[in-house]
Every structure is written in structure tokens, then in C-alpha cells.
N, C-alpha and C positions, 0 to 999 in steps of 0.2 A: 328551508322548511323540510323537513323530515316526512317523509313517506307517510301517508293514510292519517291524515292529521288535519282531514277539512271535516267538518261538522255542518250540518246542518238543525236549524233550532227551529221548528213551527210553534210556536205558545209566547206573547211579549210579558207573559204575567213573571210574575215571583220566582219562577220554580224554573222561567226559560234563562229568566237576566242570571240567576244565581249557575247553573249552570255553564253559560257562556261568559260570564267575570272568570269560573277557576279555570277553564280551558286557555281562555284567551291570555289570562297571565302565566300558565307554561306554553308558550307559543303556539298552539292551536287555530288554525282560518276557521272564523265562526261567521255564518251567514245567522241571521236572526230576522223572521220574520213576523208580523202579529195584523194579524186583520185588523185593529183599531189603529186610530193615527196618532195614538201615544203609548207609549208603557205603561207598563204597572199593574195588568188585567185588572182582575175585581178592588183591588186594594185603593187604585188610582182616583184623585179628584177631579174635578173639572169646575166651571166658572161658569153661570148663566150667561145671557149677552147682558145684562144690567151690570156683571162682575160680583156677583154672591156665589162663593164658596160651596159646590156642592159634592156628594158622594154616595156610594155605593153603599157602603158600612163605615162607622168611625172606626178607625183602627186604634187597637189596645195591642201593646209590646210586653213582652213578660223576660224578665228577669237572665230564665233559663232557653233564653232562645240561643242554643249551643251553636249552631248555624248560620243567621244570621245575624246577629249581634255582631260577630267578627268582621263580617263583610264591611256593614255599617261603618264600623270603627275605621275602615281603610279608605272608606272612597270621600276625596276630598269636596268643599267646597269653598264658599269664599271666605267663610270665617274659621275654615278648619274640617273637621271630618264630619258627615251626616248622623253621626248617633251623637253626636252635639246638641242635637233639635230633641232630644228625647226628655222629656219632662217629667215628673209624675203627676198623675189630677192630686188634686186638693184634697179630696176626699172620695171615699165610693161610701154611699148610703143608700139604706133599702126605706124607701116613703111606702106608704098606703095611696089610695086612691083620695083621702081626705089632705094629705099633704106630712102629714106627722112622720116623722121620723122614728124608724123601728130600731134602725143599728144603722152607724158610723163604722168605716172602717177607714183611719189614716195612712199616708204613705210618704216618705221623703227619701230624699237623695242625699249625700253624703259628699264633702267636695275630694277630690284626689288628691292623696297624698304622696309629694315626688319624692320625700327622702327616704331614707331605710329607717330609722328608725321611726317616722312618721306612719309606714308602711307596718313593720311590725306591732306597732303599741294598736293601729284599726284592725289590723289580722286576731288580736288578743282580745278586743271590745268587742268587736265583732262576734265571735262565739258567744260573748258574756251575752250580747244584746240576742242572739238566736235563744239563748238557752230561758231568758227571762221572756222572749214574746213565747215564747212552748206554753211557757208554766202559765202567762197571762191569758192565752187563748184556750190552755185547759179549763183556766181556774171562770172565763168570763162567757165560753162559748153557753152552757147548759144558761145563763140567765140572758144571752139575749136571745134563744131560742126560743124562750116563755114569753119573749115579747113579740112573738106571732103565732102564739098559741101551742106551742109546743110543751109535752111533757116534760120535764127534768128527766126522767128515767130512758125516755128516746133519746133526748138530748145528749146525754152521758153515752147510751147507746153507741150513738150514731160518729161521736165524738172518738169512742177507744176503736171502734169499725175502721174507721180511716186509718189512725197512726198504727193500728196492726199491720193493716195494710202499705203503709210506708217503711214500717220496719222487714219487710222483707226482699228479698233479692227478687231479680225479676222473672229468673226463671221460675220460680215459686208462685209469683204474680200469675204466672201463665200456667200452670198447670191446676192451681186453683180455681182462678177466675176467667180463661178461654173459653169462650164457650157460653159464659155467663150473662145475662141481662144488667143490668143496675138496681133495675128493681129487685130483682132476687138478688143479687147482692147483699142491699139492704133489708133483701125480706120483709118489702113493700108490703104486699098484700095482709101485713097481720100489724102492724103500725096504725097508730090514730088519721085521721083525714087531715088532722090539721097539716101531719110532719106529710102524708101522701101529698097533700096540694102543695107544700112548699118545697120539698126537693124536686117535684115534676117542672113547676114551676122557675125554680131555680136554677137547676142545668139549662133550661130552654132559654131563659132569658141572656144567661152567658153566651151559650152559644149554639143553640136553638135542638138541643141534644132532647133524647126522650127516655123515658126509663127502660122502652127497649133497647138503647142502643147498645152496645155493648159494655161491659162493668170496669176495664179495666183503665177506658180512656176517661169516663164520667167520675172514678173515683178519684183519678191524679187531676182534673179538674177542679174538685170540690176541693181537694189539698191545697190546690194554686190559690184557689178565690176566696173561698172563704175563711182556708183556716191559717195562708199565708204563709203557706211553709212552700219552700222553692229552693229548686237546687239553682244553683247560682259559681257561674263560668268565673275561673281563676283572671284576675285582670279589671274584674267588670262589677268587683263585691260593693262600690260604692252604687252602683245602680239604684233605684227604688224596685218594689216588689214588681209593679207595674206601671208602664210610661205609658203618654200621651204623646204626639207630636207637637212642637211649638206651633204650628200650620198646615195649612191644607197639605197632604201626601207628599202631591205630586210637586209642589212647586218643594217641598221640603226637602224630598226622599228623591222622586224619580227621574227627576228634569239632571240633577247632578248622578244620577248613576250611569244614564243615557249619555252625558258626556264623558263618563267614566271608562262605558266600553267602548265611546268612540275614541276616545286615545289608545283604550288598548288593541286599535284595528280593527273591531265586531263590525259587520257591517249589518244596518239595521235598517230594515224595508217593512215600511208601515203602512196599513192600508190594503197586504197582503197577505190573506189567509191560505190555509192548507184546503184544499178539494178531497185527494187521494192519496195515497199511499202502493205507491207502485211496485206490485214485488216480482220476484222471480225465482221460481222455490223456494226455499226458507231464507232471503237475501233480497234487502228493500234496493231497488236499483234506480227510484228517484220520485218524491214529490211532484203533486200536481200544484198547483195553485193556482187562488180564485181568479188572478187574469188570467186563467189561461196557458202560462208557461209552466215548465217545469225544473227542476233543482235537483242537480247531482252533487254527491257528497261522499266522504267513506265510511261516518257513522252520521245518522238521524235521532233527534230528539224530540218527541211527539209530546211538548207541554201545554194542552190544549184542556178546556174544560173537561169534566165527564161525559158530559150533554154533546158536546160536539163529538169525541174518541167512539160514543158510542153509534153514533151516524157514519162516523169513518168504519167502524168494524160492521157494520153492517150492508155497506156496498162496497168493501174493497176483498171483500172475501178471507180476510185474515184469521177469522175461527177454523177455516180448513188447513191454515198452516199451522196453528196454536189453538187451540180446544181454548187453553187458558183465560182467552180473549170472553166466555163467554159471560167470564166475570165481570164483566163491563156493568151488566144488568142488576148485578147484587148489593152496589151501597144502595141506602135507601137516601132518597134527595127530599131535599126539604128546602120550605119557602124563608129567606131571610132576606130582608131589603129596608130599604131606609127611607125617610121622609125630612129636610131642611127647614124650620121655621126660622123667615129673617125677622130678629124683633130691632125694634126704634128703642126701647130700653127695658130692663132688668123686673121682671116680678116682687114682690116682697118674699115669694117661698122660697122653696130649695133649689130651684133653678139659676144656681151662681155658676159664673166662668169659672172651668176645671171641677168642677163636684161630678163624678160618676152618678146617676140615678138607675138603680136594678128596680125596676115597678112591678113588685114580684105579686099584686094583687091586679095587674092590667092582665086581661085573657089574651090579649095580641104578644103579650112573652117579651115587654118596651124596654130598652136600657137607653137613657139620653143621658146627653153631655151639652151645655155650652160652650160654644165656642167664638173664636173671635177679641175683641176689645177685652184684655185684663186676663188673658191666659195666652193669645195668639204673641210672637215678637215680630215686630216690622212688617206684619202682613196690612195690604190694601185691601178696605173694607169702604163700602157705598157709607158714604155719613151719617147717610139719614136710618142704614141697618146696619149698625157693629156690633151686633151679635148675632149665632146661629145655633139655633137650638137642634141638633142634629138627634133623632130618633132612629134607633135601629128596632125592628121587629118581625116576629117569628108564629109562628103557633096559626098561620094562616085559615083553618080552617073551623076554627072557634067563633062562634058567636060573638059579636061585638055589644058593647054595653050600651050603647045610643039606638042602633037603628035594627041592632038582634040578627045579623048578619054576620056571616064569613067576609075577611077581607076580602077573597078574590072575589064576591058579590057585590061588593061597595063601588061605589062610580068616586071621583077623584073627591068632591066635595065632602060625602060623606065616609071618605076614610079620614081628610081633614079631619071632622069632626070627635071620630073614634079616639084619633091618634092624642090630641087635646086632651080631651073628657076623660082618656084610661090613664093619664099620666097624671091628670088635677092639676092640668094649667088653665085656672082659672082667667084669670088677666087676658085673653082673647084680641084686645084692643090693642095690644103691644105687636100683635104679628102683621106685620107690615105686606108680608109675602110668603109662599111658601113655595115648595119644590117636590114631587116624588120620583123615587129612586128611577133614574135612567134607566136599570136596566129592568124593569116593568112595561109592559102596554097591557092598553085595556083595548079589544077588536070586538067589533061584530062577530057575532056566529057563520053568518055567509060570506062575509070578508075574510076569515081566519081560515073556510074549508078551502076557499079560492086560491089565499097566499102558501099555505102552509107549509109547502113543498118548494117555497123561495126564501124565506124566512131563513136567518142564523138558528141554531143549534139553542132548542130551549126544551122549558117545565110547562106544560100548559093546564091550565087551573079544569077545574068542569063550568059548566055554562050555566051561567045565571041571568034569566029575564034578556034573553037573546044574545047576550056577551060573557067571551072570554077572557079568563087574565093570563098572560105570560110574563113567565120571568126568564133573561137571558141566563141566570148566575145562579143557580140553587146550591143551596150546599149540601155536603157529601158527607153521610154520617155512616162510619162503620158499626154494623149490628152484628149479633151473637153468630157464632163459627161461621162465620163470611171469609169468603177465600178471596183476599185482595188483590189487586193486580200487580204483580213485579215490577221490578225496572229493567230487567231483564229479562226477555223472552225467547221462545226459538227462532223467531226471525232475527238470524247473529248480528244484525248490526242498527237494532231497532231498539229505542230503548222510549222509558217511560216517565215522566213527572206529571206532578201536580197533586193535589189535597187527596184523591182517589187512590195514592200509590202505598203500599206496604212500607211504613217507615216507624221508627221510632217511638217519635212525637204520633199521638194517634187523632189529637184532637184538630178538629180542620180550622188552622190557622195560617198564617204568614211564615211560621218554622215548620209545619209540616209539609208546605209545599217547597220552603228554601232547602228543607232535609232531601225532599225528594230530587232534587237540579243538584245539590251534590253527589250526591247515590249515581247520576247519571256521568255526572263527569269523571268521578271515579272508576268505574267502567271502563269506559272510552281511556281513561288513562291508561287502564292497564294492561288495553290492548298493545298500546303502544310503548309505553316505561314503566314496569310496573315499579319500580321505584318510585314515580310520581306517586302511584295511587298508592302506595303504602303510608306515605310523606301525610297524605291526606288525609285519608281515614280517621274519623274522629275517635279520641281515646276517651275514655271514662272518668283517667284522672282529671280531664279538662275541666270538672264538675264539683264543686264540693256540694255535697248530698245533704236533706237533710239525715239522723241516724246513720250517716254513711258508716262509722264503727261497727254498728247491730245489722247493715248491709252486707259490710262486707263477712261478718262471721256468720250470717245465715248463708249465704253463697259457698263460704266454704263446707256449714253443714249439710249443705243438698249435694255439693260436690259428693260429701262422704259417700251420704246416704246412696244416692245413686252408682256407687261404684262398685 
């Protein structure tokens, strides 16, 4: 083993495992530790004690996950490699509260072609098939915008807004739009109500974003979702736009990566969290952790929520060695979490196994999905519930439509309630059982001032009718000229991951925090060979773009201009 080549990982989520796979495959000792007693952080499932399928969020995979897609592709299991399991839903369609269907959006997958000339005649259809969804989503976007009330003249708008904006390079993207809201982007404030309610509406419900958030990450969002344009990684073109898992996460995705780094030597301690960050001038000289001991290593990776990093910079005194830290404060967090209905069988609406539902008329910001029996493969499901209606939702502070309340005001039964009623699942009788998202409690107000200072690393709601709501997991939304946290800081051998880190990908997903645990091990490689970290660095051609032609000649024409 090679000189200063031991690692230490506090964070078991996305952004730590992604991290210690690249190290540990150029021979790197990685210790890996995660307060909970599984992987996967926010992404991971888990199993009632009845054995019903529950989660955090459903996870949605996109196309252009440059990062980890590749991973996926390498780490085996028993039928072959885990991006095996990746499917596409059936359909994504935006309902009303009535049930009716506003828009349809399809998606398929394409099987692999092993020969060469198999490979080049889908390389050449390919394009044909890009170039005719352009022209179909130009020529179909402006008429199903009018079927939720929107102007043709917005619609057209909002439609050449976008692919202007695709068609430019990225430094262009940032010197225009840094700085910028979404809503001014859009130039919200002077638009009809209908297109204000459904774009506010619409980033929220994807992924719980707001029109202040900033413009650059909500407008390559709306590119991805609705208008289905995606750059899309060399190797990976039969993909569909966007996958589903065959099955719950973890028994899918993370139970096989866990054995993945255990072959590759990671040693992984579950069950233990980080306390401190022990340093010594600007040089971290060892981890505390919650039993008690502590962990020496020659570089540190801190992939921990933002909620927790910000409890750590605030008693380990790390703003006096890096000012930078004080960034910790500036994403703006927001409430996303989920709720499982087990049903006995199937509704007559739109609630089929694999249909995405965006319920861009629920005020809670709802996306569900079933799952289970007729989209799930070989997964154990209770008999008497083969199906799970899994709800994710957002916008926590909004009145709800039954009981006129904020969610974090609602007690468990009546968020039931809301969660039903905003979605128009009618059919009541079919839910056998339900479940809300683990990482929620509902506490007394003098119970919560008592624990609060024992409690993990959370959001805590305001107080309603004597009780508070927490969430462990909030998510992390970068807003206008916010200065984000590096992965690099002056502490030389302290580095950074997770959804909160300056990368790339800006929207807070499963590739912005896998982009981030690369970023980190790139680093740390090239402390040590920087040949590794050259090796690694991801390149640009890795991507076919959409407009990537009119990319790349704008980039040259900024080059000019700025020379």
C-alpha cells in the first residue's frame, strides 16, 4: 500500500458509497462509516415488520446521470449488473384533482445492440428519432399547455425560452442567468395566473424547487421533464428518457453495492456516526464518532446531510479556520417526504402499476407512482397488499384541501386524509394500510424543547396546537448568487460531498450527490497520482448533447468574444 492512501468516509448515503467504490478500486483503505444500520442514506428502502415496501422518496433515474449510471453499470449482481433493474414507468401523466387526464408523457427503452452494424444503423435512428421528438414537442407542447389553461402565446413563449436556452454553451448559461431567479427568468410576474400556478407548481412537484430558486438549475429541469430533451452518455443511448427501479432501492441497488465494496476491501461500520471533526491548524487530525472513539486517516470525507455539516461547523469551530464554512447557512431547505399506501387491488383511474402521476392541482406539490405486483420483478409482497401506492410530497406549508391546514399542522390521520383527497383517490376502501415517511416525527412541544439537543441533525417545522413536526432529510435547494460549499477547502485534507456541494448537476438528486463523492475522490487522487485523477475527470465528450453542434459553435463564439 502506497504512502497517505487511507481515507476516511463519514456519510453511507450516495455521495460516500460513490466516493469510496473510485478510491477503493485504485487501491485506496477506505473506512466507511454511516450512523444508520444500512446504506443508501435518503435514497434507501426499508420493510415494515408486516414486510410492506417502504421509503423515503421514489426514486426517478434520468438518462444523463454522467456519474452514476457508469457505476451502476459495473457493480454485479446475481443476474448481471444493477442498472439491469432500471426500467422505464409506463407512462408519466399530469391528472387533475377530478381524475381526468391533462397530458400523457411516454417513455421506452430500446434492447442493446451487440453488433456493429446493429450499433451503427440505432446510432443513425437515433438522431432521426431525436430530431422528429424536437419537431413533435415543438409542434404538441403550445396545445397541451391550453389544456391547463395556458395561453398559446405563453406557451410558444415559454417553449422557444427553454431551447434558447439549450442552445447555448454553459459559460453563456452563467453569465446570463447567475444570479438569476426562475421566476425572472421566466419573467413570471407579467404572465397569466394560469402559466404562474403551473410552472410554481410544476418544478415543486418534480422536485420540490420554487421560483426563487435559482434559474439555471429549474430551467435544465424543465428541459429534462417536460420537454424530454436529455443529454444522454455514450454507451447508455438505448436507455429510456427516465427509469424506475424494478424494486424497492435497497434490496435492488444497495444491498449489492455493499457487497460490492466489500469485495473491494471498504470496511463499513454501520450504526456509526460522526460527533466532531478534530483539527489542528488548518489539518483535520481525526474524527470523533458517536461511540465515543475516534478515526485516524490521511484524507477525510465529510458526506453527511447539510443539517448535520451544519451542527458539525458550528461546535467544531471550523469557520475560524475557513470563513467559507459559513456557507453551510445559505441553501434554502425544504420539506420533501413521502407517504406508502398498501392497496388489496387496483382502482378503476389512473392509478396503474408504472404510470408516474405529477398532481400539479394537489397544493402539497404530490408525484405518485404504484408499485409492486405488474411493474415490481420477483419482489415479496404480503398477498393480501400487492400493491403500494407510494406518494412523494413537498410545498409543506400550504393549506391543505380537507382540513385547511399546513401539513406540518396535520396529525398522522389527517395527512392520510389530505394525501388521498389531493391526489383523487377515490376508492378509500382498497387501502389496506398505510405508512409515513420514517424520516418525519410528529413531538410534543415540551417533549421537543427537552429532547432537542439529543435528537440527530434535522428541519423543525413551527408549532401547531402544542406539536412539532421534524424532518431528518430536507432537501437542499440552491437559490440566486448563493455561494456553495466546495469540495475543497483550507482544511488540506478535508473534503466535501453531498446534494449541498458545488457541482455540475445543480438539481438535488442521486447524480448530484454521486457527482459530488467523485469530485472528492478525485482530489484525494491527485494528492496522491495525479495521473489517477486525470484518468477520471469526466470529459464532455462522454455526452451527446442535445444541439450539441449550436453548443459547441456558441462556446467558440464566447471564446472569441471574450478574447
Amino acid at each position: 500500500m502506497n504512502k497517505n492512501k487511507n481515507v476516511l468516509i463519514a456519510g453511507g448515503g450516495i455521495a460516500g458509497m460513490v466516493a469510496a467504490t473510485l478510491l477503493a478500486e485504485q487501491g485506496f483503505k477506505v473506512e466507511l462509516y454511516e450512523l444508520s444500520h444500512e446504506l443508501g442514506g435518503k435514497a434507501k428502502s426499508r420493510r415494515t415488520p408486516d414486510g410492506n415496501p417502504i421509503e423515503h422518496s421514489h426514486r426517478i433515474y434520468s438518462k444523463d446521470y454522467k456519474t452514476l449510471l457508469p457505476i451502476l453499470a459495473k457493480i454485479p449482481n446475481e443476474h448481471g449488473y444493477v442498472i439491469d433493474n432500471l426500467i422505464p414507468p409506463k407512462i408519466l401523466q399530469l391528472p387533475n384533482d377530478k381524475g381526468d387526464i391533462l397530458i400523457k408523457l411516454p417513455f421506452r427503452q430500446q434492447k442493446i445492440l451487440k453488433n456493429l452494424v446493429g450499433r451503427l444503423l440505432f446510432q443513425w435512428f437515433h438522431h432521426i428519432s431525436d430530431i422528429t421528438q424536437l419537431l413533435l414537442v415543438t409542434l404538441m407542447f403550445p396545445y397541451k399547455m391550453s389544456k391547463v389553461g395556458i395561453p398559446i402565446k405563453e406557451s410558444i413563449w415559454c417553449l422557444f425560452k427553454h431551447i434558447h436556452f439549450l442552445m447555448m454553451c454553459e459559460q453563456r448559461q452563467q453569465e446570463l442567468f447567475s444570479g438569476k431567479s426562475y421566476g425572472e427568468f421566466l419573467d413570471i410576474k407579467n404572465k397569466s395566473e394560469n402559466f404562474q400556478r403551473f410552472i410554481s407548481t410544476f418544478i415543486s412537484v418534480i422536485v420540490a424547487a420554487k421560483l426563487e430558486t435559482e434559474a439555471i438549475s429549474c430551467a435544465r429541469l424543465f428541459n429534462v421533464s417536460m420537454l424530454l430533451m436529455k443529454n444522454t452518455i455514450k454507451g447508455f443511448e438505448h436507455l429510456s428518457t427516465i427509469m424506475i427501479m424494478n424494486g424497492p432501492t435497497s434490496e435492488r441497488l444497495f444491498q449489492a453495492w455493499a457487497k460490492y465494496l466489500n469485495d473491494l476491501g471498504v470496511n463499513i461500520n454501520l450504526g456509526v456516526g460522526i460527533k466532531s471533526i478534530d483539527t489542528k491548524s488548518n489539518f483535520v487530525k481525526s474524527f470523533t464518532l458517536s461511540d465515543g472513539t475516534t478515526a485516524t486517516a490521511d484524507h477525510y470525507i465529510c458526506a453527511v446531510p447539510l443539517v448535520v455539516l451544519a451542527d458539525l461547523v458550528k461546535q467544531d469551530g471550523l469557520i475560524d479556520i475557513d470563513p467559507s464554512f459559513l456557507n453551510v447557512n445559505q441553501p434554502k431547505l425544504e420539506w420533501s417526504n413521502s407517504a406508502q399506501f398498501f392497496l388489496k387491488a387496483l382502482p378503476t383511474t389512473s392509478f396503474q402499476p408504472g404510470v408516474l402521476n405529477l398532481h400539479i392541482n394537489s397544493t402539497w406539490d404530490i408525484v405518485s407512482i404504484v408499485q409492486g405486483e405488474g411493474i415490481w420483478q420477483n419482489v415479496e409482497m404480503p398477498s393480501d397488499m400487492p400493491y403500494v401506492l407510494s406518494a412523494t410530497f413537498s410545498n409543506a406549508h400550504a393549506n391543505g384541501v380537507v382540513f385547511n391546514k399546513p401539513l406540518m399542522a396535520c396529525s398522522n390521520s389527517e395527512i392520510f386524509e389530505e394525501l388521498l383527497t389531493q391526489m383523487g383517490f377515490v376508492d378509500k376502501n382498497l387501502v389496506v394500510g398505510w405508512h409515513l415517511d420514517y424520516e418525519l416525527a410528529i413531538m410534543e412541544e415540551d417533549e421537543y424543547q427537552q429532547k432537542k439537543g439529543f435528537l440527530r441533525s434535522h428541519l423543525a417545522g413551527d408549532v401547531y396546537d402544542g406539536k412539532r413536526m421534524l424532518t431528518y432529510a430536507p432537501l437542499c435547494l440552491m437559490r440566486p448568487n448563493q455561494k456553495p460549499l466546495k469540495t475543497v477547502s483550507k482544511i488540506s485534507n478535508l473534503y466535501l460531498a453531498g446534494e449541498h456541494i458545488d457541482t455540475y448537476y445543480r438539481i438535488p438528486t442521486m447524480e448530484k450527490a454521486a457527482e459530488s463523492g467523485q469530485r472528492c475522490a478525485i482530489e484525494i487522487m491527485s494528492q496522491v497520482d495525479a495521473s489517477l485523477a486525470e484518468a477520471m475527470k469526466p470529459q464532455d465528450n462522454d455526452l451527446i448533447k442535445p444541439f450539441s453542434f449550436v453548443q459547441r459553435l456558441d462556446n467558440f463564439l464566447y471564446q472569441w468574444q471574450y478574447q
